[in-house]
C-alpha angles and dihedrals in degrees: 000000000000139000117211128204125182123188124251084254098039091234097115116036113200126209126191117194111215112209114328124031087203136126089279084080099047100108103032088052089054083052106057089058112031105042092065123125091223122030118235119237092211118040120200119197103189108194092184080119110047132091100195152005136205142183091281083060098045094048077042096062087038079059096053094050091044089055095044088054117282124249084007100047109114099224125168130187113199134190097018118179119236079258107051090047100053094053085055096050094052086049085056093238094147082073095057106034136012127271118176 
């Protein structure tokens, strides 16, 4: 399950993965970015919610950056748990979007 937040402008779109960051969650996180009328121009992905990622996850954020525009995409990926973190750190995601 996801939550989805816009900004008032449109300009950052916000997505907030709810329990597991798996292959269950493959269509409707394509969904949520690419069905908009508009594309964002700054993508937030807030794990605050979410308990674990595999490599599902991880192929489905290498989606997202590819679709905001690649080594240009402004992607950011908030609240991390030290898990989670530290899965992306051994992918080497620090190297292709920001977390902070």
């Amino acid at each position: 399950m996801f939550k989805i937040e816009e900004s008032a402008d449109g300009a950052t779109l916000t997505i907030i993965p709810v329990g597991r960051f798996d292959a269950r969650m493959h269509r409707t996180f394509l969904e949520a970015y690419t069905t908009r009328p508009v594309p964002s121009s700054h993508y937030v992905v807030d794990f605050a919610q979410t308990e674990y990622i595999d490599s599902t996850g991880l192929g489905m954020l290498l989606k997202l950056r590819e679709f905001a525009g690649g080594g240009k995409a402004r992607v950011h990926l908030l609240k991390c748990s030290p898990q989670i973190k530290s899965i992306l750190s051994i992918a080497n995601f620090h190297s292709l979007v920001t977390i902070p």
